[in-house]
PyMOL CGO cylinders between C-alpha atoms (Angstrom):
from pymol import cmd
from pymol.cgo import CYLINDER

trace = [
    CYLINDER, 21.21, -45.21, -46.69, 22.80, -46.96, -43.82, 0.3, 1, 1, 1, 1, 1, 1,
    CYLINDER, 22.80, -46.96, -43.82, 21.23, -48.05, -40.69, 0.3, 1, 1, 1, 1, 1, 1,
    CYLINDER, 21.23, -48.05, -40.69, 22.47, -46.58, -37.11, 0.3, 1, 1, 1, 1, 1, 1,
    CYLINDER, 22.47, -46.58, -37.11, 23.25, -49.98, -36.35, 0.3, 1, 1, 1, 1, 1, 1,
    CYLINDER, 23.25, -49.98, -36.35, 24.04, -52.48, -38.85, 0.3, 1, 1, 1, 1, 1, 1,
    CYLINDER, 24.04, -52.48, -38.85, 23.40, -55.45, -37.06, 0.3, 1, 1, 1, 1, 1, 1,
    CYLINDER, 23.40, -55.45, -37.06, 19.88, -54.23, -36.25, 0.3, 1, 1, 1, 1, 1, 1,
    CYLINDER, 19.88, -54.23, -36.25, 17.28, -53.72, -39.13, 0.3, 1, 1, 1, 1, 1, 1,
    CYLINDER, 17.28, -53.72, -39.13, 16.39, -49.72, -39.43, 0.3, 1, 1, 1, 1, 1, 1,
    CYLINDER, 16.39, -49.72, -39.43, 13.98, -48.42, -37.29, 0.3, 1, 1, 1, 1, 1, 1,
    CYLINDER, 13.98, -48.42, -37.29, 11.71, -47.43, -39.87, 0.3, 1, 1, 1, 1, 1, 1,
    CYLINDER, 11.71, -47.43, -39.87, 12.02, -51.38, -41.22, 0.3, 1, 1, 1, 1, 1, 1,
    CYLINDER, 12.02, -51.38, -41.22, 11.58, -52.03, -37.33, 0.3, 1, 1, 1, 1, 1, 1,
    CYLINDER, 11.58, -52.03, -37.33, 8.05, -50.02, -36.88, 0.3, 1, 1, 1, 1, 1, 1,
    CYLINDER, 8.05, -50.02, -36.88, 6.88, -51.28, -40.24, 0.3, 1, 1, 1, 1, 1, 1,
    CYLINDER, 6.88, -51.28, -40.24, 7.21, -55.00, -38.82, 0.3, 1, 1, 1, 1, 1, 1,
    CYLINDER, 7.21, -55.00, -38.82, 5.44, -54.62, -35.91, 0.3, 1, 1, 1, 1, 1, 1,
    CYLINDER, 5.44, -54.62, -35.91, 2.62, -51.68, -37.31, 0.3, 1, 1, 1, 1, 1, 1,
    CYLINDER, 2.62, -51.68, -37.31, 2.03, -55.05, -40.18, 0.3, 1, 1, 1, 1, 1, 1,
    CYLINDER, 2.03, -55.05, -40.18, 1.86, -57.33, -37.51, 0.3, 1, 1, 1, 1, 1, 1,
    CYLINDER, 1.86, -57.33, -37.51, -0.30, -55.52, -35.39, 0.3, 1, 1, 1, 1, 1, 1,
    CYLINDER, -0.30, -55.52, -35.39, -2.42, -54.82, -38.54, 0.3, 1, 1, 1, 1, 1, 1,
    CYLINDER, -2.42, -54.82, -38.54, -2.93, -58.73, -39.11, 0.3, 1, 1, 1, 1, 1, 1,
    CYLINDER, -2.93, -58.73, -39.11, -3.82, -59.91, -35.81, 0.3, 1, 1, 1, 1, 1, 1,
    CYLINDER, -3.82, -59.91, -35.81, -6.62, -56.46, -35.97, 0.3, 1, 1, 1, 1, 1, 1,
    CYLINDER, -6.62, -56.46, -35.97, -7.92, -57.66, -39.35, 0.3, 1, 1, 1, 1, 1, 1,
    CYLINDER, -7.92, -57.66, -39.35, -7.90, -61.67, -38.43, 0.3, 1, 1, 1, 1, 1, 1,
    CYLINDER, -7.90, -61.67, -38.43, -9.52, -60.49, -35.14, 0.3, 1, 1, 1, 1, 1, 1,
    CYLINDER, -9.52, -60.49, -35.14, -12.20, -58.71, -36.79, 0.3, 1, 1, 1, 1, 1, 1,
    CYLINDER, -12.20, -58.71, -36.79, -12.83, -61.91, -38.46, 0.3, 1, 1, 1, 1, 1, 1,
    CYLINDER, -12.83, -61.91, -38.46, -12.56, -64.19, -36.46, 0.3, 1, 1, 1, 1, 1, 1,
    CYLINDER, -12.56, -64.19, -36.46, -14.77, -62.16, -34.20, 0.3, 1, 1, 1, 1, 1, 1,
    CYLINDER, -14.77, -62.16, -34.20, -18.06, -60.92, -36.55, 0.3, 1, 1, 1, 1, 1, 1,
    CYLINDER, -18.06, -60.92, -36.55, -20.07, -63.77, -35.79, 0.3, 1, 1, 1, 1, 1, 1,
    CYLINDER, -20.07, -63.77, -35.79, -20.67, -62.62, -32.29, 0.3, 1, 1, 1, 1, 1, 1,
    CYLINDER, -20.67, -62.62, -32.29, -22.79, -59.89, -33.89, 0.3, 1, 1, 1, 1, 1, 1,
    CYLINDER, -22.79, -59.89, -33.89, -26.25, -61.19, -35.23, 0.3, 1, 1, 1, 1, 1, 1,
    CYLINDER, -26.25, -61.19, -35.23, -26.27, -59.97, -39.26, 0.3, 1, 1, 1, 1, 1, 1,
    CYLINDER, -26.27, -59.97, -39.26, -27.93, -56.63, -39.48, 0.3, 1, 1, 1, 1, 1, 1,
    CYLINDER, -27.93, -56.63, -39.48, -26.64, -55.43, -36.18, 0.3, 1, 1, 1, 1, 1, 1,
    CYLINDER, -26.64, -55.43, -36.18, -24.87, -51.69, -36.16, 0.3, 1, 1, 1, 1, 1, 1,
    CYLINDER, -24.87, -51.69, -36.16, -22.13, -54.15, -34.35, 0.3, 1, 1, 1, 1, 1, 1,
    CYLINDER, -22.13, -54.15, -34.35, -22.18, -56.77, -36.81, 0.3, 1, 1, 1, 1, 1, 1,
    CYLINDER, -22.18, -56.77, -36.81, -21.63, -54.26, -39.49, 0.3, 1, 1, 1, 1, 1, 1,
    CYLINDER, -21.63, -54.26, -39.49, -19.33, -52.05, -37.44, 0.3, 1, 1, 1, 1, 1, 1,
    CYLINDER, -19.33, -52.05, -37.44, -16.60, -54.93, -37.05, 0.3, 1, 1, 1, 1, 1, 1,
    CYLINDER, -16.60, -54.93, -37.05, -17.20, -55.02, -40.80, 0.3, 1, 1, 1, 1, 1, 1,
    CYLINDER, -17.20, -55.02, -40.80, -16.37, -52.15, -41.77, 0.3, 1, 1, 1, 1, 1, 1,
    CYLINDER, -16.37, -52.15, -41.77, -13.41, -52.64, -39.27, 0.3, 1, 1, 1, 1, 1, 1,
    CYLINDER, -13.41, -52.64, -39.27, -11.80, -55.81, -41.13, 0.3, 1, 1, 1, 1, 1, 1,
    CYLINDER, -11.80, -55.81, -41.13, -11.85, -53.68, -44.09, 0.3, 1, 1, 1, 1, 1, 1,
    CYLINDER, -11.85, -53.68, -44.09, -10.22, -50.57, -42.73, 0.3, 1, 1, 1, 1, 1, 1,
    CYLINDER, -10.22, -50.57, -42.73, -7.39, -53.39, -41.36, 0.3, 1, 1, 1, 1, 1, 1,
    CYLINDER, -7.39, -53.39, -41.36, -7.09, -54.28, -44.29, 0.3, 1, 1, 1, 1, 1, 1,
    CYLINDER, -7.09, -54.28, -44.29, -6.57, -52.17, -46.16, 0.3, 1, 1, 1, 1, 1, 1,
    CYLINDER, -6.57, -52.17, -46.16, -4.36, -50.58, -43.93, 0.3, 1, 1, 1, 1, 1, 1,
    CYLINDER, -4.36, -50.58, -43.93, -1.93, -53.51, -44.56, 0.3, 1, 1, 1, 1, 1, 1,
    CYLINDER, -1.93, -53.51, -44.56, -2.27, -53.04, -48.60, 0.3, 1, 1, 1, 1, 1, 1,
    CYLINDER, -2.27, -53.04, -48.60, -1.28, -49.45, -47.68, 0.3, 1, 1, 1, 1, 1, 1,
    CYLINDER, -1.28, -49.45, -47.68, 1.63, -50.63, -45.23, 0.3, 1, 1, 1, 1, 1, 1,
    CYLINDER, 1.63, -50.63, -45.23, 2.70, -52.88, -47.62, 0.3, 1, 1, 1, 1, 1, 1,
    CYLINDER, 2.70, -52.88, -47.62, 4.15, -49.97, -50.37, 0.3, 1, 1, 1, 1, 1, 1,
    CYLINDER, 4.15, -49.97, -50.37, 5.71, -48.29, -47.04, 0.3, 1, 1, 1, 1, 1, 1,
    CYLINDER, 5.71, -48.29, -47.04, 7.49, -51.72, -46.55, 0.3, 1, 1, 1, 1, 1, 1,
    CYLINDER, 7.49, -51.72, -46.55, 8.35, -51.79, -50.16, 0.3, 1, 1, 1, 1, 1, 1,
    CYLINDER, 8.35, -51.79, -50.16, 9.82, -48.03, -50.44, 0.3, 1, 1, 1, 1, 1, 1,
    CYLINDER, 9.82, -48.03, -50.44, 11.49, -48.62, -47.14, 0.3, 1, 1, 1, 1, 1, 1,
    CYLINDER, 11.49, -48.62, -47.14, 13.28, -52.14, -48.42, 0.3, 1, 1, 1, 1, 1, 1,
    CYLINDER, 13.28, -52.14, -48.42, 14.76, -49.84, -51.01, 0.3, 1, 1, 1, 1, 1, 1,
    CYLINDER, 14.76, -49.84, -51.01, 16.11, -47.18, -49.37, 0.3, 1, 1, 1, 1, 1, 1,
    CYLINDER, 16.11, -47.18, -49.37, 17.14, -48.99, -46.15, 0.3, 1, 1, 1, 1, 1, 1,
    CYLINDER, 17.14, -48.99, -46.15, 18.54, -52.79, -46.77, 0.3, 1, 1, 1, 1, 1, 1,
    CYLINDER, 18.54, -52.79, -46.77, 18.03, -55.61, -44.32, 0.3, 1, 1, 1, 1, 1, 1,
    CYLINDER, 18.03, -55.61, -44.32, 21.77, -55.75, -42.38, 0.3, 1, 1, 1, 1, 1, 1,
    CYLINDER, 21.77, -55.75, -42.38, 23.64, -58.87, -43.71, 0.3, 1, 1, 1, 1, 1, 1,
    CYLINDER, 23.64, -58.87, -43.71, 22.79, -62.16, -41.67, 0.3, 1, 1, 1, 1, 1, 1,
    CYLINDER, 22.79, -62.16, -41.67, 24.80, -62.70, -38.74, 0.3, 1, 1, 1, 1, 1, 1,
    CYLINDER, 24.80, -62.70, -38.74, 24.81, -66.75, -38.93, 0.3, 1, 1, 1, 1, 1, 1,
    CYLINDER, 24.81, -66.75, -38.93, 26.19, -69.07, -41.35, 0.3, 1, 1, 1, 1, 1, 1,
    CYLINDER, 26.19, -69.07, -41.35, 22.56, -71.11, -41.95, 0.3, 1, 1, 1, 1, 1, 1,
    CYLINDER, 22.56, -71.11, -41.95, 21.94, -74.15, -44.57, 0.3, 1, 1, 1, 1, 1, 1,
    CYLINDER, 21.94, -74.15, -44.57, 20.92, -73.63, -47.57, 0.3, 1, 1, 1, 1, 1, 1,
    CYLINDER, 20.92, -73.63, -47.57, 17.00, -74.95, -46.86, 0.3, 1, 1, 1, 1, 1, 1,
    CYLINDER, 17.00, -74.95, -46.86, 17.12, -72.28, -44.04, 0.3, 1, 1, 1, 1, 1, 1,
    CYLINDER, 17.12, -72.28, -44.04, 18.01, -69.79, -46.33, 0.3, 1, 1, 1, 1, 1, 1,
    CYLINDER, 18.01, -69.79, -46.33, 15.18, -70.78, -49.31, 0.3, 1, 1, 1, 1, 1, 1,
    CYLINDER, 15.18, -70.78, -49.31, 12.58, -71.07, -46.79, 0.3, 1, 1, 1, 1, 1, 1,
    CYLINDER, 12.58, -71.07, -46.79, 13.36, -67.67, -45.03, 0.3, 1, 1, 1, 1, 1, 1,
    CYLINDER, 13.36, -67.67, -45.03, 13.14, -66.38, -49.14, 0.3, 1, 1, 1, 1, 1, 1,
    CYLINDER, 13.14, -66.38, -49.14, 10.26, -68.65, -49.75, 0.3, 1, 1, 1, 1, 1, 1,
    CYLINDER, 10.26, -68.65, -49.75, 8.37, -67.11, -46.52, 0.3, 1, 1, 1, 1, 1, 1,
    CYLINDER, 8.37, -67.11, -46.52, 9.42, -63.71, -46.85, 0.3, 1, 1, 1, 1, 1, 1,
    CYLINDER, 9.42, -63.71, -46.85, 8.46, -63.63, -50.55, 0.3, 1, 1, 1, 1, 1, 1,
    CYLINDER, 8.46, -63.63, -50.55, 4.77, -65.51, -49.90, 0.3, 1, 1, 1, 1, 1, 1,
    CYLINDER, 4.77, -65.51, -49.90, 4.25, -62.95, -46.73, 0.3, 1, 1, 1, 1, 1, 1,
    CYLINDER, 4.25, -62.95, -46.73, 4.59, -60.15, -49.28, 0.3, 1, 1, 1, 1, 1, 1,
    CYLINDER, 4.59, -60.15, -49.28, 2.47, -61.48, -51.59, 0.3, 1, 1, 1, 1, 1, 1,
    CYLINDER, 2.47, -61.48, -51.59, 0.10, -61.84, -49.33, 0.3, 1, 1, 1, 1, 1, 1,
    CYLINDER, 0.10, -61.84, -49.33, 0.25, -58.24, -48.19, 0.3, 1, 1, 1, 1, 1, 1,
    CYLINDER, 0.25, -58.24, -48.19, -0.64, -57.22, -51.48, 0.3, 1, 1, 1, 1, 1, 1,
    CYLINDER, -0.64, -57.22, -51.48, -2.87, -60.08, -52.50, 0.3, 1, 1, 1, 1, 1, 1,
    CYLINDER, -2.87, -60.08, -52.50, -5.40, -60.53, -49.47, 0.3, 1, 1, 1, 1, 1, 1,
    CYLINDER, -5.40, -60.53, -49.47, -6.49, -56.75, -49.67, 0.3, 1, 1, 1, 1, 1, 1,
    CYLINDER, -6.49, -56.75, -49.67, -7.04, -56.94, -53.41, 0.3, 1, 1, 1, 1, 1, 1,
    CYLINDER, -7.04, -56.94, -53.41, -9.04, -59.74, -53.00, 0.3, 1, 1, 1, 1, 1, 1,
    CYLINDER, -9.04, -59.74, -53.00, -11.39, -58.22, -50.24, 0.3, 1, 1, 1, 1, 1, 1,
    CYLINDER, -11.39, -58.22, -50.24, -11.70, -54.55, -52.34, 0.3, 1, 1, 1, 1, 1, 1,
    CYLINDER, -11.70, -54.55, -52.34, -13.09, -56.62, -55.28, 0.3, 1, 1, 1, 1, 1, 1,
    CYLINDER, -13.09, -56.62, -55.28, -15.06, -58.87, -53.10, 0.3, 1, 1, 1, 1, 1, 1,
    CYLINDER, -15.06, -58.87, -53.10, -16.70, -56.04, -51.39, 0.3, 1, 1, 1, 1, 1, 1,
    CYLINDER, -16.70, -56.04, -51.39, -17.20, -54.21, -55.01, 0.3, 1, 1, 1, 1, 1, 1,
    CYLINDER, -17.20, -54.21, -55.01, -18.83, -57.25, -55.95, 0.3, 1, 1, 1, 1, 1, 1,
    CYLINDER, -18.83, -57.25, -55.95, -21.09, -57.27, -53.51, 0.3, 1, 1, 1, 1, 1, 1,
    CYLINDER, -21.09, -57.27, -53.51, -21.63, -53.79, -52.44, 0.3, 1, 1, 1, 1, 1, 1,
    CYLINDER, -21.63, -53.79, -52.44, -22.09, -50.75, -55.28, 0.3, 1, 1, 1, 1, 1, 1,
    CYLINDER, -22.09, -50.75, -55.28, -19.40, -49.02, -53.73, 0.3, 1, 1, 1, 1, 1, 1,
    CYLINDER, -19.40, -49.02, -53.73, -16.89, -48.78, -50.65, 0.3, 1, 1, 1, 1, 1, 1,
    CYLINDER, -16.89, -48.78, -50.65, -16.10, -46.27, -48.53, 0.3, 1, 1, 1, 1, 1, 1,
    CYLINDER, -16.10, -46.27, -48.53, -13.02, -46.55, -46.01, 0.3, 1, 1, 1, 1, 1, 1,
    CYLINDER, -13.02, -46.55, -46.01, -11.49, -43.62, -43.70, 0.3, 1, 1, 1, 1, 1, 1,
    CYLINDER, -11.49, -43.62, -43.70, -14.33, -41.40, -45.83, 0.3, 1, 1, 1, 1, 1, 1,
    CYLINDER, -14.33, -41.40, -45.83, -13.11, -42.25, -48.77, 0.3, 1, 1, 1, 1, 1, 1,
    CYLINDER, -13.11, -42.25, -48.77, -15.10, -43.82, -51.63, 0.3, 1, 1, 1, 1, 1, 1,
    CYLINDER, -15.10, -43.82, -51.63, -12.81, -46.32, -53.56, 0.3, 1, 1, 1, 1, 1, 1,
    CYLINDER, -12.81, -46.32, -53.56, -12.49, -47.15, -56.92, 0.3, 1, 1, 1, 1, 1, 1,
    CYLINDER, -12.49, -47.15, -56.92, -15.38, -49.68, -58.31, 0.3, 1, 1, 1, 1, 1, 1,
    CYLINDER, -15.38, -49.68, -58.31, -13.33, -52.33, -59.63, 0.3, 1, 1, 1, 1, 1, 1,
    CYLINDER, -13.33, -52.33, -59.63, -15.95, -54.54, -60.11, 0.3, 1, 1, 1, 1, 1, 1,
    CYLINDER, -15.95, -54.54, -60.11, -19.26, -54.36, -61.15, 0.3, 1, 1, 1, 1, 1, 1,
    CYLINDER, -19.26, -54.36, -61.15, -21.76, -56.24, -58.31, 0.3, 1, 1, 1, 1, 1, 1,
    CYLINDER, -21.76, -56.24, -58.31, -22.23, -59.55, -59.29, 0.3, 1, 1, 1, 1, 1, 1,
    CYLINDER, -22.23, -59.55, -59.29, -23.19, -62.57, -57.05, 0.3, 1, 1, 1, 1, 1, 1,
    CYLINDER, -23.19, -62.57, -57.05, -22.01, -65.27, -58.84, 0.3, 1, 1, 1, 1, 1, 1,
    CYLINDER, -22.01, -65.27, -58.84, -17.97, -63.53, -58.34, 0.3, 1, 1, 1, 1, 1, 1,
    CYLINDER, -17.97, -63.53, -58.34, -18.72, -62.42, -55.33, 0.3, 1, 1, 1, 1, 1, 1,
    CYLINDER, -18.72, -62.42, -55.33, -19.31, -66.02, -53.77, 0.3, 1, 1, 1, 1, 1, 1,
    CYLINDER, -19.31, -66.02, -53.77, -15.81, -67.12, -55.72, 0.3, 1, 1, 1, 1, 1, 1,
    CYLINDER, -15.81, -67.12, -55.72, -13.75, -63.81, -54.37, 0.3, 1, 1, 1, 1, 1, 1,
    CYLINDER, -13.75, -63.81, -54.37, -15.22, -65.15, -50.94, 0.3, 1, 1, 1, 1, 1, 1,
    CYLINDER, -15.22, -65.15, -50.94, -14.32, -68.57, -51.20, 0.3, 1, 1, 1, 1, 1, 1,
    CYLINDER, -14.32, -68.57, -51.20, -10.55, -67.28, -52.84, 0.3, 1, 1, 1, 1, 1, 1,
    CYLINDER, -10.55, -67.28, -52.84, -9.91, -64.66, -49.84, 0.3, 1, 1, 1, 1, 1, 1,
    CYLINDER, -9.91, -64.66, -49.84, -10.73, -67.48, -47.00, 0.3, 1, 1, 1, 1, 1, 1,
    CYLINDER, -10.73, -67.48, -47.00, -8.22, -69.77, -48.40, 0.3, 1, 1, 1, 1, 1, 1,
    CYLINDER, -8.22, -69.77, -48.40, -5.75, -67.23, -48.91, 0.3, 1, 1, 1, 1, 1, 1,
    CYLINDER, -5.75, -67.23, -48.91, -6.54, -65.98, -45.30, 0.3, 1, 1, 1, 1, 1, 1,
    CYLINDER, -6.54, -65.98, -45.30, -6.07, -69.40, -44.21, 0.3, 1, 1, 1, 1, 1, 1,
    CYLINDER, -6.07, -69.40, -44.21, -2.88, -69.62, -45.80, 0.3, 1, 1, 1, 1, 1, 1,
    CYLINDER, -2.88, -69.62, -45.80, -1.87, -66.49, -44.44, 0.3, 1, 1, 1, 1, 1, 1,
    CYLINDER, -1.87, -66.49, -44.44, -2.30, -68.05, -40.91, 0.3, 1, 1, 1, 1, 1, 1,
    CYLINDER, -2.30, -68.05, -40.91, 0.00, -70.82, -42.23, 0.3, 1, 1, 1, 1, 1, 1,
    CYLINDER, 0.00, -70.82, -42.23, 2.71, -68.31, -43.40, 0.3, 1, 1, 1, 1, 1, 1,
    CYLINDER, 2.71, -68.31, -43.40, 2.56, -65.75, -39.87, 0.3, 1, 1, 1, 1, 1, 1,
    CYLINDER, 2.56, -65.75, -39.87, 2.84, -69.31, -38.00, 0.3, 1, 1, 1, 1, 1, 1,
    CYLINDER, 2.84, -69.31, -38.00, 5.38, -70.69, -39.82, 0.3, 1, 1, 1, 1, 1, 1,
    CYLINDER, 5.38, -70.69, -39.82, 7.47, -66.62, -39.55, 0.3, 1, 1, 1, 1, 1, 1,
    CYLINDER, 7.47, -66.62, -39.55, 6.78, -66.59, -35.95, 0.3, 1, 1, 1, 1, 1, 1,
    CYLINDER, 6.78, -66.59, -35.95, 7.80, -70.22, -35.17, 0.3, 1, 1, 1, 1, 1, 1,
    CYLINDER, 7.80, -70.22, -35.17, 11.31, -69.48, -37.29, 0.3, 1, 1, 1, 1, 1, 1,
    CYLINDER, 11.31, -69.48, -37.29, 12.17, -66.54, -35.08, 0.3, 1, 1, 1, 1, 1, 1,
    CYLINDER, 12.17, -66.54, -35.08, 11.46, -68.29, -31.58, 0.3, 1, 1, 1, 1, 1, 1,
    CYLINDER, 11.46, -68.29, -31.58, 13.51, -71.17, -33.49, 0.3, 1, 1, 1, 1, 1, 1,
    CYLINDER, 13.51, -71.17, -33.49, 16.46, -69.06, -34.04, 0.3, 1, 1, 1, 1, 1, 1,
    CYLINDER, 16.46, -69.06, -34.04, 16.21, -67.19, -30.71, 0.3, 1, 1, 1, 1, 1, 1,
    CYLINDER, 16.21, -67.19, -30.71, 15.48, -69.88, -28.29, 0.3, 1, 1, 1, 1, 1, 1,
    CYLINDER, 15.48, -69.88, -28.29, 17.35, -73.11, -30.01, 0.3, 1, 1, 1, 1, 1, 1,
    CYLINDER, 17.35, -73.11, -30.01, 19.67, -71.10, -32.04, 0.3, 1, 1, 1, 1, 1, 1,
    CYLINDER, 19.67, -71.10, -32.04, 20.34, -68.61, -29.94, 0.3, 1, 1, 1, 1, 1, 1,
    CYLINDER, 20.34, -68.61, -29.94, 21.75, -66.37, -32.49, 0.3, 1, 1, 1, 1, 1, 1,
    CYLINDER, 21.75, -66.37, -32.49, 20.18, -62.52, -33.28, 0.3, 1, 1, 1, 1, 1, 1,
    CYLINDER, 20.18, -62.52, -33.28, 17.97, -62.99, -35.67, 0.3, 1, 1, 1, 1, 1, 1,
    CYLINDER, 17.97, -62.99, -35.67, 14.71, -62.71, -33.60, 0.3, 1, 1, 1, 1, 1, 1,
    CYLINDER, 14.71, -62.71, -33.60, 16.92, -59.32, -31.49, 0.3, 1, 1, 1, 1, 1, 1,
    CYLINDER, 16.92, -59.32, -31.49, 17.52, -57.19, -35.00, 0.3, 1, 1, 1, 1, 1, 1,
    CYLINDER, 17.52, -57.19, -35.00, 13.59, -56.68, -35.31, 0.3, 1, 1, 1, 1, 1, 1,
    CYLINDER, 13.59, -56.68, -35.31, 12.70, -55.79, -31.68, 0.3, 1, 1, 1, 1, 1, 1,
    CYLINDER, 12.70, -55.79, -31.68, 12.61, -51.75, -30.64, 0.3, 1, 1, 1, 1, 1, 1,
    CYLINDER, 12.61, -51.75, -30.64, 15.42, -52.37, -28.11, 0.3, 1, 1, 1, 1, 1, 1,
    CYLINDER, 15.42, -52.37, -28.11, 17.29, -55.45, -27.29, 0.3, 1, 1, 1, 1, 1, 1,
    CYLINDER, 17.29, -55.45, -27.29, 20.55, -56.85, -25.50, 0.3, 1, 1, 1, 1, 1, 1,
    CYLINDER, 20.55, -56.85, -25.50, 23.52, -56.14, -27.21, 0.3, 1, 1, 1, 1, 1, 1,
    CYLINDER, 23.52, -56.14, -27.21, 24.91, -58.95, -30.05, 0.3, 1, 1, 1, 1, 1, 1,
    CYLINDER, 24.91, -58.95, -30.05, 25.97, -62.14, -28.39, 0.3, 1, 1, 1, 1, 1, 1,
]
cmd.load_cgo(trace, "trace")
């Protein structure tokens, strides 16, 4: 399938973007922000219960993304860039995925191994795990580095598209917006 515009990514591709990226600053937020909330509070356990909807939202998302990668491709780069450019753009495209997939994994069997079972949206989910302490403080410790990696990898995405739109000026940064200027 082509896109209307094939110096623009599709607008499915487009709304997928943002809905992720909206998705990870909602599930870093509800984070980030818990500790406001004394344990035990209806608050506390509200924002919980948020950072796991969030998340696994993006796991969701993330087979959307995949699907939609295969029936609309990416439109062909519009800017001759060096190779390290190019292998970091895989490298960081690649690691964001995984970590799409990854992160939520990590929290649905860190939640099974500390909870006896999950409920999201009104749905009960899987038990994957058995409750169990001792895994549950590991799949803790695992999903905080991997979060903090993840802030590495969004920082390091968001820094390469101001990069090519403000120094490079080319249209990298343009093809993922809603609406934008035409092509320079």
């Amino acid at each position: 399938m082509q896109a209307t515009n094939p110096g623009r990514y599709p607008g499915i591709m487009i709304v997928l973007h943002w809905l992720t990226a909206l998705l990870f600053v909602l599930v870093y937020c509800s984070m980030e922000f818990r500790d406001v909330f004394e344990k035990g509070t209806d608050a506390r356990n509200l924002i919980k219960t948020a950072h796991y909807a969030f998340g696994l939202s993006i796991f969701i998302v993330f087979w959307f993304r995949i699907l939609a990668r295969k029936l609309w491709p990416a439109p062909p780069h519009s800017n001759v860039q060096p190779e390290w450019q190019r292998y970091l753009m895989i490298t960081t495209h690649s690691a964001l995925y995984l970590l799409m997939l990854v992160q939520p994994l990590l929290g649905w069997l860190l939640v099974n191994a500390e909870h006896s079972s999950t409920i999201i949206f009104g749905i009960t989910l899987p038990q994957l795990l058995s409750p169990d302490a001792g895994i549950a403080d590991w799949l803790e410790e695992l999903h905080e580095i991997v979060a903090s990696a993840g802030y590495l990898l969004i920082g390091l995405h968001s820094a390469a598209a101001l990069f090519h739109h403000y120094l490079l000026k080319d249209n990298t940064m343009r093809k993922m917006l809603f609406a934008g200027k035409r092509q320079r």
